[in-house]
N, C-alpha and C positions, 0 to 999 in steps of 0.2 A: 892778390890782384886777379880780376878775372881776365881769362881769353877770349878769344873770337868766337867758339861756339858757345859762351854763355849772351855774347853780346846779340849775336845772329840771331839767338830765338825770342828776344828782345819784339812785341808787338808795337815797330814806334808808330803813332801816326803819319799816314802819306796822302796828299792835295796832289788831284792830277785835275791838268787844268786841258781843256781844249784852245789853241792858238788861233786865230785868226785866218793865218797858212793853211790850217788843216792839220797842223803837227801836234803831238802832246806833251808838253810839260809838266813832270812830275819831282814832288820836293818831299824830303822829312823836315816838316819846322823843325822840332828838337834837335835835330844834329845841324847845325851851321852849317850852312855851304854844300847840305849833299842834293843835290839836283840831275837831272840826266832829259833827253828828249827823247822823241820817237816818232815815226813819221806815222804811226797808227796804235790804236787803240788796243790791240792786240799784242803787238809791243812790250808799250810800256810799264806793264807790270812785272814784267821779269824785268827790263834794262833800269827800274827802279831798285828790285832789291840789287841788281847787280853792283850798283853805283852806292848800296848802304852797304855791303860786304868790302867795298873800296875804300869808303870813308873810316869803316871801321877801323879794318886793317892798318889803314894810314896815323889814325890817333893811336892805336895800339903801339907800333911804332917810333911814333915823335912824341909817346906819353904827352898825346894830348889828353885831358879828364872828357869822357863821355859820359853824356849827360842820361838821367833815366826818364822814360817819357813823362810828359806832364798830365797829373794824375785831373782823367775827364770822366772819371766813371761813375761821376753823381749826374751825369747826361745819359740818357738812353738812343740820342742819334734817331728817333723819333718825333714828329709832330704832324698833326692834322694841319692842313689847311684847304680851307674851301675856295673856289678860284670859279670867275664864269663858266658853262659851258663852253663858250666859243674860243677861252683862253684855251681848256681841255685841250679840244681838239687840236688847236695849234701845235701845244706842246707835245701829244698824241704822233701829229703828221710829221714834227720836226725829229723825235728822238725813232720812230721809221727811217727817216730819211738818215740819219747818220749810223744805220743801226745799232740804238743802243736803247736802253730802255728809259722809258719816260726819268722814273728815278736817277737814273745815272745823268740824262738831262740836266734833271734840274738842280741837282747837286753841281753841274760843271756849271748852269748857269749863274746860279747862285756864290759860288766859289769866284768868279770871275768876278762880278761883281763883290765884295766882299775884299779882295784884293785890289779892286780900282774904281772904288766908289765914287759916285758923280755926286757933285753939291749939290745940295738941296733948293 
């Protein structure tokens, strides 16, 4: 049976969303139930793994089976796309204004949507 330091160096994937609030919501799909918040962006990347070292430890424990991440490595997490200029800039002035980088943007906006898609 493995321990806690073979599970901890475990790369699972992690979705951090931006809230509405201003706060951040961060999850591992592959492990059920492990989630944590944070009121900034700074944050939430450690009270993420903190809250996977918690879950862990927890299954470890109540021999709950943890699971191994879901194998996405035929995806490279890259794609072009071309967008107006005037979208540019929006999304330009927006990911300034929350300081984060365009990419980080468009991945929460993207991510958000993805999670609570609107009908068509």
């Amino acid at each position: 049976m493995n321990d806690i330091n073979y599970y901890s160096q475990i790369k699972y994937p992690l979705t951090i969303l931006r809230e509405d609030d201003g706060s951040y919501y961060a999850e591992y799909p592959d492990l059920k139930g492990c989630m944590t918040i944070a009121e900034s962006f700074e944050e939430i990347q450690a009270m993420a793994e903190d809250a996977k070292l918690a879950w862990l430890e927890t299954a470890l424990e109540k021999n709950i089976p943890i699971p191994e991440p879901k194998d996405i490595s035929s995806y490279s997490g890259n794609f072009k796309l071309r967008i107006p200029k005037s979208m540019h800039k929006q999304l330009s002035d927006a990911a300034k204004a929350e300081g984060v980088s365009m990419n980080q943007l468009c991945v929460y906006l993207l991510s958000k949507e993805l999670d609570h898609p609107h009908s068509a």
